[in-house]
N, C-alpha and C positions, 0 to 999 in steps of 0.2 A: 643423547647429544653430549658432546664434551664441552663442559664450563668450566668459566676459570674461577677458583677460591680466592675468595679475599685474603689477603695477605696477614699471616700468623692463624691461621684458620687450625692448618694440621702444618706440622712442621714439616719443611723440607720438600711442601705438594707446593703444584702449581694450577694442576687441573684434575677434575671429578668427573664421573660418568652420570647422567642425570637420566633415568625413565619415568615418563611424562604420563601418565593413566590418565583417561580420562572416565573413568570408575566400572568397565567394560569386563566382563568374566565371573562375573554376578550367575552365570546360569552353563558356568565351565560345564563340560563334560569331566567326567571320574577318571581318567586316563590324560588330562590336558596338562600343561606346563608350559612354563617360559623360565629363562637364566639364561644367566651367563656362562661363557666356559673358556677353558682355555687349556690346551693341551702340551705334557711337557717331553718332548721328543724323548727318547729311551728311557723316560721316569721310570716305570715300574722296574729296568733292571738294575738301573743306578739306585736308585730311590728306595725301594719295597724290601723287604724282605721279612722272617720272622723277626720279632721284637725292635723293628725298628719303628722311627715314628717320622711323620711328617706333621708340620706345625703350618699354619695357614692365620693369616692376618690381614685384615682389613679395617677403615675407616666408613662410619654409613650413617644416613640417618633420611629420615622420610618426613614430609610433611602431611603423611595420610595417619591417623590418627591408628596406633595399635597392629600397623603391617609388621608383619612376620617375616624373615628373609630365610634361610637355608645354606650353609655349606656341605659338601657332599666330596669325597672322593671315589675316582673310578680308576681299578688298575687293569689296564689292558694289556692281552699279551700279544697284538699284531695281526697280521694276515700273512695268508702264506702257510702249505699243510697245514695241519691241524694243532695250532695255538690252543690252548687253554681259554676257556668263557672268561670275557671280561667279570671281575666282582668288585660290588657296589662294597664303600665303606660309609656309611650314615652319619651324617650328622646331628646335630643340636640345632635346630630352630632358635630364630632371637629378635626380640618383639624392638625394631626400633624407635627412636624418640626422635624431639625434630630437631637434638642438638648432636653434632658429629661424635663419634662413640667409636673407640679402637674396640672392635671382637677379636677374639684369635680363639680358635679350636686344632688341638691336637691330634692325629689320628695314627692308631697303628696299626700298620700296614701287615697285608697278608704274607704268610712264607712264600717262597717260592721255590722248596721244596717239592719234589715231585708237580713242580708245572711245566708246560711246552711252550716256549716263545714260537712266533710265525718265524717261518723262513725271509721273511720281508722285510728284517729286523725294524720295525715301523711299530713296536710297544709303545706306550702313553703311559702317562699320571695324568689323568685329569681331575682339574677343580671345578665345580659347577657350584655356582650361587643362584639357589632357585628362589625366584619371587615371585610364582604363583604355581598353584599345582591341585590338580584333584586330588580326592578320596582315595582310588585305586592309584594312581599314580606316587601320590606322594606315601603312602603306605609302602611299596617299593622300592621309592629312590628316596626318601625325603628322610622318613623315621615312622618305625613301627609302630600301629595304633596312633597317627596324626589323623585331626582333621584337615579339607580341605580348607588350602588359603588363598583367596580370590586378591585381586588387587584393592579390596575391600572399600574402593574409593576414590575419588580424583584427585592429582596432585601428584609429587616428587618421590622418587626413591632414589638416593645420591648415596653413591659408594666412589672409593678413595682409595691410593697408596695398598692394592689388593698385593702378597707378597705369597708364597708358598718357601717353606724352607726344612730343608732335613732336620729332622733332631728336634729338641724341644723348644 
């Protein structure tokens, strides 16, 4: 749901995204997940390249004692002949607390050197902020050698002011 922050909360917001658990994912499957995402229209050819970097920034905090969130970058090369496999760039996992907390994580982006964009020119950057995930799953998309992270409990997970931005 969207609420609104008390005023001087985080500078410059107005409103937060709130997911409400009511402590359910206790008994996930190893392949399950939930997040957020958001897709950035021609990101990976504007965006990506060797040695570049994308920076990602958020606001969050949870009143479940010890929930873990995730960010994650996906560079897609489109549809259309035969594009290049999307690849996953992994994140850092980040254990929230119940008072709001600016994260930002860095990521550098694959070459794209010897890649094929779709004919469809429909490439992405995507961000996914994962807050819950299996065993199998999160091991692929989350970060090598994680465990899984259930919603661990009932109550808030509130994120804020989420921003992606070229460079550091």
């Amino acid at each position: 749901s969207r609420q609104l922050l008390t005023s001087g909360d985080i500078p410059n917001a107005y409103y937060f995204s709130r997911l409400a658990t009511n402590g359910a994912g206790t008994s996930l499957g190893a392949s399950s997940s939930h997040r957020y995402f958001e897709r950035i229209e021609n990101g990976t050819r504007n965006l990506c390249g060797a040695s570049k970097t994308v920076t990602v920034s958020f606001y969050a905090r949870s009143s479940i004692a010890n929930k873990r969130i995730s960010p994650s970058i996906r560079q897609n090369y489109g549809t259309g002949g035969s594009p290049t496999t999307e690849e996953l760039i992994l994140g850092t996992p980040v254990t929230l607390t119940s008072s709001w907390v600016k994260y930002t994580a860095t990521f550098t982006t694959n070459t794209l050197v010897g890649k094929t964009f779709g004919t469809n020119n429909d490439d992405y950057l995507e961000l996914d902020l994962y807050q819950m995930w299996g065993s199998t799953f999160g091991n692929a998309y989350v970060q090598a050698g994680i465990s899984a992270e259930t919603y661990v409990g009932s109550g808030n997970i509130d994120i804020a002011q989420v921003q992606l931005c070229s460079g550091d």
